[in-house]
Backbone as CSV, one residue per row, in Angstrom:
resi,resn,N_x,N_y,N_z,CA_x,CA_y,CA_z,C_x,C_y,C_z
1,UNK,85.014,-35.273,88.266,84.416,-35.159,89.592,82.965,-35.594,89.506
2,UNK,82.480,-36.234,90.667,81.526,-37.051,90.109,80.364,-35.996,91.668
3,UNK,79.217,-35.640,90.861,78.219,-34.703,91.581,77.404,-35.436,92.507
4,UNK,77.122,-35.543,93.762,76.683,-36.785,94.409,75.570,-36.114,94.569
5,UNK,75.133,-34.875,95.473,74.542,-34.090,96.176,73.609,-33.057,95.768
6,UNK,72.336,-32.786,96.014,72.471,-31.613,95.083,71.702,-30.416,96.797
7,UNK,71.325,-29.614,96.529,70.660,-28.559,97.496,70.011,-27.240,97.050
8,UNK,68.705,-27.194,97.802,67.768,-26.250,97.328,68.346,-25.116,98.361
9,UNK,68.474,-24.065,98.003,68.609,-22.870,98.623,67.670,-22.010,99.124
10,UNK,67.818,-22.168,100.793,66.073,-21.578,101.273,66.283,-21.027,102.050
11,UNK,65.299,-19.700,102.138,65.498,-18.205,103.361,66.744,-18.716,104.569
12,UNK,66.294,-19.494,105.259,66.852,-20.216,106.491,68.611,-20.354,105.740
13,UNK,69.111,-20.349,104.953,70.309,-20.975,104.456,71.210,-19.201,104.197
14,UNK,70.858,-18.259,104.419,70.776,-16.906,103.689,71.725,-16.183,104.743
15,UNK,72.735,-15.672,104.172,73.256,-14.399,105.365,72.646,-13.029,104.750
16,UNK,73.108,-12.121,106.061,72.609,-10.552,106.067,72.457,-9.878,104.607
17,UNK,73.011,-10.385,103.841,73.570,-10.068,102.297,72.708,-10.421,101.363
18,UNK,71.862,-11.334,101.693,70.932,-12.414,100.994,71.336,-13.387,99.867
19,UNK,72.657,-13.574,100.764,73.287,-14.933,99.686,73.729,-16.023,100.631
20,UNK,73.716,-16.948,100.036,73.836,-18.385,100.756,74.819,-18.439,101.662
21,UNK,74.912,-18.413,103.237,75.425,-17.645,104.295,76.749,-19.123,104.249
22,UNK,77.875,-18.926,103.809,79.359,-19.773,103.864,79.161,-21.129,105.093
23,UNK,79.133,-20.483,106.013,78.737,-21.919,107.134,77.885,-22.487,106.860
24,UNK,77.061,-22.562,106.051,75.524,-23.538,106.111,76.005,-24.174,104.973
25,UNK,77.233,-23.684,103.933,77.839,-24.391,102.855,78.845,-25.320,103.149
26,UNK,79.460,-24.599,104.557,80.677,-25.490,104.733,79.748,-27.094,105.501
27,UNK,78.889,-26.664,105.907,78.434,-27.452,106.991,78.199,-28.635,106.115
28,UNK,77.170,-28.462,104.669,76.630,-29.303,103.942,78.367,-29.772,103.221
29,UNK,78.932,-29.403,102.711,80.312,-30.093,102.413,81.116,-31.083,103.171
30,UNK,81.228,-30.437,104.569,81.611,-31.292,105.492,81.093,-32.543,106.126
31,UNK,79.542,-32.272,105.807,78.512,-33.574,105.816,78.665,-34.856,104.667
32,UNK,78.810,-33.973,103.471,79.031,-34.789,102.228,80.099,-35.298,102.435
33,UNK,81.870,-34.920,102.825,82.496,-35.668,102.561,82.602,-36.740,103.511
34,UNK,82.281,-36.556,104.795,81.583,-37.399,105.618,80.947,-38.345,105.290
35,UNK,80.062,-38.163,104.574,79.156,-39.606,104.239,79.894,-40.735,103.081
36,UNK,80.741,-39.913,102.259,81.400,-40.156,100.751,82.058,-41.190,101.526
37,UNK,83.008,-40.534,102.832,84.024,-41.023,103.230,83.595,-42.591,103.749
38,UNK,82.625,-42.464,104.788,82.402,-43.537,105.671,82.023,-44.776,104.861
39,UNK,81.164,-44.589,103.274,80.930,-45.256,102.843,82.287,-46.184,101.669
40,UNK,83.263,-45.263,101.475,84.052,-45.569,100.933,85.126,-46.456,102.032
41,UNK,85.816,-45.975,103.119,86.271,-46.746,104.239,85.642,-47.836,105.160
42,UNK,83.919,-47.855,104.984,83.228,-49.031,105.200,83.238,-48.963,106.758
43,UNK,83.186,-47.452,107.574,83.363,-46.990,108.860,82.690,-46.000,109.248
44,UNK,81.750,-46.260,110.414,81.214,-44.732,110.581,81.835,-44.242,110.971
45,UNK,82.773,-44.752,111.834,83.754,-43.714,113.017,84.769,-43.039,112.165
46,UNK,84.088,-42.098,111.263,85.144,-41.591,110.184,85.561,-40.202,110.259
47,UNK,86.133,-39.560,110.595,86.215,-37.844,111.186,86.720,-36.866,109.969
48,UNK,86.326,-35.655,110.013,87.409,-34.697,109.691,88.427,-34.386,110.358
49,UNK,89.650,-34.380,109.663,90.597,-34.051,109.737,91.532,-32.683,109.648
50,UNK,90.830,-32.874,108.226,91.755,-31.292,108.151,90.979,-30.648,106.604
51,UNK,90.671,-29.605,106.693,89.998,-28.663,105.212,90.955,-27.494,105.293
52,UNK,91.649,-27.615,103.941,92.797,-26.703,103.261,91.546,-25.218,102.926
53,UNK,92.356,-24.630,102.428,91.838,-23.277,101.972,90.517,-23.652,101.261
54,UNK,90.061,-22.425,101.353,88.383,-22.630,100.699,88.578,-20.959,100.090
55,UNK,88.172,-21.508,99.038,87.895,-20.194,97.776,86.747,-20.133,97.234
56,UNK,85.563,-19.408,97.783,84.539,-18.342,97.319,84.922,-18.216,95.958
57,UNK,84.119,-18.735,95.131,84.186,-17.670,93.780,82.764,-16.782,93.055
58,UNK,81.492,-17.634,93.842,80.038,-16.764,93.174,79.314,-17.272,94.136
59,UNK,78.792,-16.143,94.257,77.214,-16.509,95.115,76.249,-17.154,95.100
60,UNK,75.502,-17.998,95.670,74.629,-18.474,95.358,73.177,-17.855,96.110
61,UNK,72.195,-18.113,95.676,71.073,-16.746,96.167,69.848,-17.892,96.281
62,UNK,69.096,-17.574,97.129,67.460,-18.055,97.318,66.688,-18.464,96.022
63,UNK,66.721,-19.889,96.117,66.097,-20.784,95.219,67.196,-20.755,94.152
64,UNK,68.138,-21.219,93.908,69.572,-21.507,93.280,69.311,-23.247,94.022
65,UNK,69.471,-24.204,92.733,69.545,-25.592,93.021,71.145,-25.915,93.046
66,UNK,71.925,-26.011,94.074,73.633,-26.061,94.239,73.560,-28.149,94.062
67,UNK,75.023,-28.306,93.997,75.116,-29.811,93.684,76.762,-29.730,93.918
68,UNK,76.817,-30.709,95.158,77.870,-31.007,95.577,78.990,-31.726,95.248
69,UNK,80.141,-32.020,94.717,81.179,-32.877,94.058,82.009,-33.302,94.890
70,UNK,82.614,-34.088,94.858,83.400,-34.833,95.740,84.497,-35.915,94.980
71,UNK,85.591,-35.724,94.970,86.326,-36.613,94.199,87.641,-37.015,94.953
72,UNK,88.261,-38.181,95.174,89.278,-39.170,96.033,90.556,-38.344,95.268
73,UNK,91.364,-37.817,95.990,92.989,-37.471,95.592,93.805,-38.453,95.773
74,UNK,93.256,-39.099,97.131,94.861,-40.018,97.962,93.773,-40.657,98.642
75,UNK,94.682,-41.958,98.833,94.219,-43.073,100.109,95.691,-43.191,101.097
76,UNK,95.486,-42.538,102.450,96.136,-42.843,103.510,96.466,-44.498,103.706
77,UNK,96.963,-44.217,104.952,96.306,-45.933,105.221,95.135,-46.025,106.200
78,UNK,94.923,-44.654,106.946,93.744,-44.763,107.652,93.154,-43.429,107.066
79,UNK,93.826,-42.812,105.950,93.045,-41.612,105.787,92.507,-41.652,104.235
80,UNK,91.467,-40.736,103.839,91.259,-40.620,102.587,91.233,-38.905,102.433
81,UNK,92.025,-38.595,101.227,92.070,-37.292,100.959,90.850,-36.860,99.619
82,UNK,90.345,-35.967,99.720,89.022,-35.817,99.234,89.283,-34.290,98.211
83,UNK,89.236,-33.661,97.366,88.878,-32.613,96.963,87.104,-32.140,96.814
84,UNK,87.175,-31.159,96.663,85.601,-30.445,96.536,84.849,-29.654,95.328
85,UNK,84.539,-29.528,95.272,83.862,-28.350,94.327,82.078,-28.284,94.570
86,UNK,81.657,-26.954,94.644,80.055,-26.610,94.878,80.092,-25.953,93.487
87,UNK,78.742,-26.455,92.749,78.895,-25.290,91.551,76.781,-25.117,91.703
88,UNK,76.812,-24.087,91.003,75.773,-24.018,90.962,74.478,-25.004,89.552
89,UNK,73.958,-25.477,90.056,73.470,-26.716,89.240,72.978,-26.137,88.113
90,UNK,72.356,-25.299,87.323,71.470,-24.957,86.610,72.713,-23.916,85.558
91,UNK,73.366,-23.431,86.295,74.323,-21.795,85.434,75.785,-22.589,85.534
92,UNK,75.908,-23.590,86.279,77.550,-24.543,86.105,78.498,-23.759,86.671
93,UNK,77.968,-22.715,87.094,79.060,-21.855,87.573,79.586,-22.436,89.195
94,UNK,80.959,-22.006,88.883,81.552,-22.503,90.139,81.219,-21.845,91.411
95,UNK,80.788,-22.546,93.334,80.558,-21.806,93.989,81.601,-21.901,94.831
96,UNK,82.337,-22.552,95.063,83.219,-22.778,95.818,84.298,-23.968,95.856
97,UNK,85.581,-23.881,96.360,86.336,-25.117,95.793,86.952,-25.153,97.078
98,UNK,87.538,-26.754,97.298,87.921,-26.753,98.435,89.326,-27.425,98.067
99,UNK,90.708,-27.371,98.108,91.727,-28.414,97.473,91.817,-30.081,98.192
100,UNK,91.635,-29.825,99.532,92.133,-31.058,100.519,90.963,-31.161,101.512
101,UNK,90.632,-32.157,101.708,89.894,-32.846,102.853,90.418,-34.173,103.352
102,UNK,90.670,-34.307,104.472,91.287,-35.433,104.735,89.997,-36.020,105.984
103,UNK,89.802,-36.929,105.979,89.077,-37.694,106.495,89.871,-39.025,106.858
104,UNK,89.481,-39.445,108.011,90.212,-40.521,109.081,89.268,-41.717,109.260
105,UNK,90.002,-42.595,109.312,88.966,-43.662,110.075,89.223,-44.151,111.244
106,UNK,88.734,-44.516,112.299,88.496,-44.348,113.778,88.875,-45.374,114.228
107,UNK,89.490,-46.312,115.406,89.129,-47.620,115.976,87.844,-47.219,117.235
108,UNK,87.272,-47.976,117.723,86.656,-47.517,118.768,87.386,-47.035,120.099
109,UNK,88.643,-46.688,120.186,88.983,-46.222,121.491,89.317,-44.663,120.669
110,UNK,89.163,-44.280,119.639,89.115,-42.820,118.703,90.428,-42.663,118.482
111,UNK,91.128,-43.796,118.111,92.430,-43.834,117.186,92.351,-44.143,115.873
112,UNK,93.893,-43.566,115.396,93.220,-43.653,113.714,93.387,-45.476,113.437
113,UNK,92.864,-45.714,112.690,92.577,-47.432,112.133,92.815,-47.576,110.537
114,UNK,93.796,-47.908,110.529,94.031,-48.391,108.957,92.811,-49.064,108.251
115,UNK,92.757,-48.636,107.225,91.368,-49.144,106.215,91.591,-50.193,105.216
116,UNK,93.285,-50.869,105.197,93.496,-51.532,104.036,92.973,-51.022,102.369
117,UNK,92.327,-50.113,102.287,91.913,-49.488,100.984,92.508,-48.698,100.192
118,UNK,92.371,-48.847,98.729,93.368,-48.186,98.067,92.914,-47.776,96.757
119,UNK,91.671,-47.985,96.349,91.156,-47.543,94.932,89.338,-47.248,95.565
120,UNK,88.437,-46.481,94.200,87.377,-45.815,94.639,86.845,-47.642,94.575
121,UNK,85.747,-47.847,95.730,84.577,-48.569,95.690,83.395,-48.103,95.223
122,UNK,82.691,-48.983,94.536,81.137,-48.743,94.486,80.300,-49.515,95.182
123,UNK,78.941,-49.126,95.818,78.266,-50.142,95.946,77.808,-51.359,95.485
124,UNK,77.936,-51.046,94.065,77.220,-52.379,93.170,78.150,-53.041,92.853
125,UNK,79.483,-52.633,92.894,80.573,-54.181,93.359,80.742,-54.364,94.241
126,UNK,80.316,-53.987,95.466,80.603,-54.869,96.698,79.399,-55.650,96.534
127,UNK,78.241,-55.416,96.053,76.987,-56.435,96.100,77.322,-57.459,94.828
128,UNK,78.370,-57.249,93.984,78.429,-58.470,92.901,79.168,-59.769,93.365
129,UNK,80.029,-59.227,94.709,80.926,-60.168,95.267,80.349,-61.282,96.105
């Protein structure tokens, strides 16, 4: 799994508990695979779809440097399936895992659009071509 992301943990990010409040985690995950996605399908109009179970396993607390993972399971023909993992950057410990993310790619009338794609891209081979 390859760590794209990383995130500083700050008051503002905190539930009642004083640990890194789950929605402000899901939010930054759902952003990441978002961006992973659009750049990999070569589409902004790229959506969530669908996020399988999410398993909590450690807290993360105020000023904890987290780092986001993101790794390709499946290529649809308009979808890409994504797994997750948050661990905490510094202690490796796991913060959360996600199994499935499916992400879509769009036509402009907000139908799904086949991507012809089928293996991971990088940027620096699409610029060697």
């Amino acid at each position: 799994m390859r760590f794209h992301t990383r995130k500083w943990v700050k008051p503002e990010d905190l539930n009642p508990n004083g640990t890194l409040f789950g929605g402000r985690l899901l939010e930054w995950i759902d952003e990441e695979a978002a961006l992973y996605s659009i750049i990999q399908l070569e589409n902004q109009k790229t959506v969530t779809k669908f996020i399988s179970e999410i398993d909590f396993q450690n807290s993360a607390h105020q000023g904890d440097i987290i780092e986001i993972g993101i790794e390709v399971i499946k290529f649809g023909s308009a979808s890409l399936t994504l797994k997750c993992e948050v661990r905490n950057k510094m202690t490796r410990k796991t913060i959360i895992t996600v199994d499935r993310i499916v992400m879509v790619s769009l036509d402009d009338d907000g139908k799904a659009k086949p991507h012809g794609k089928t293996k991971i891209e990088y940027v620096k081979d699409r610029l060697d071509e």
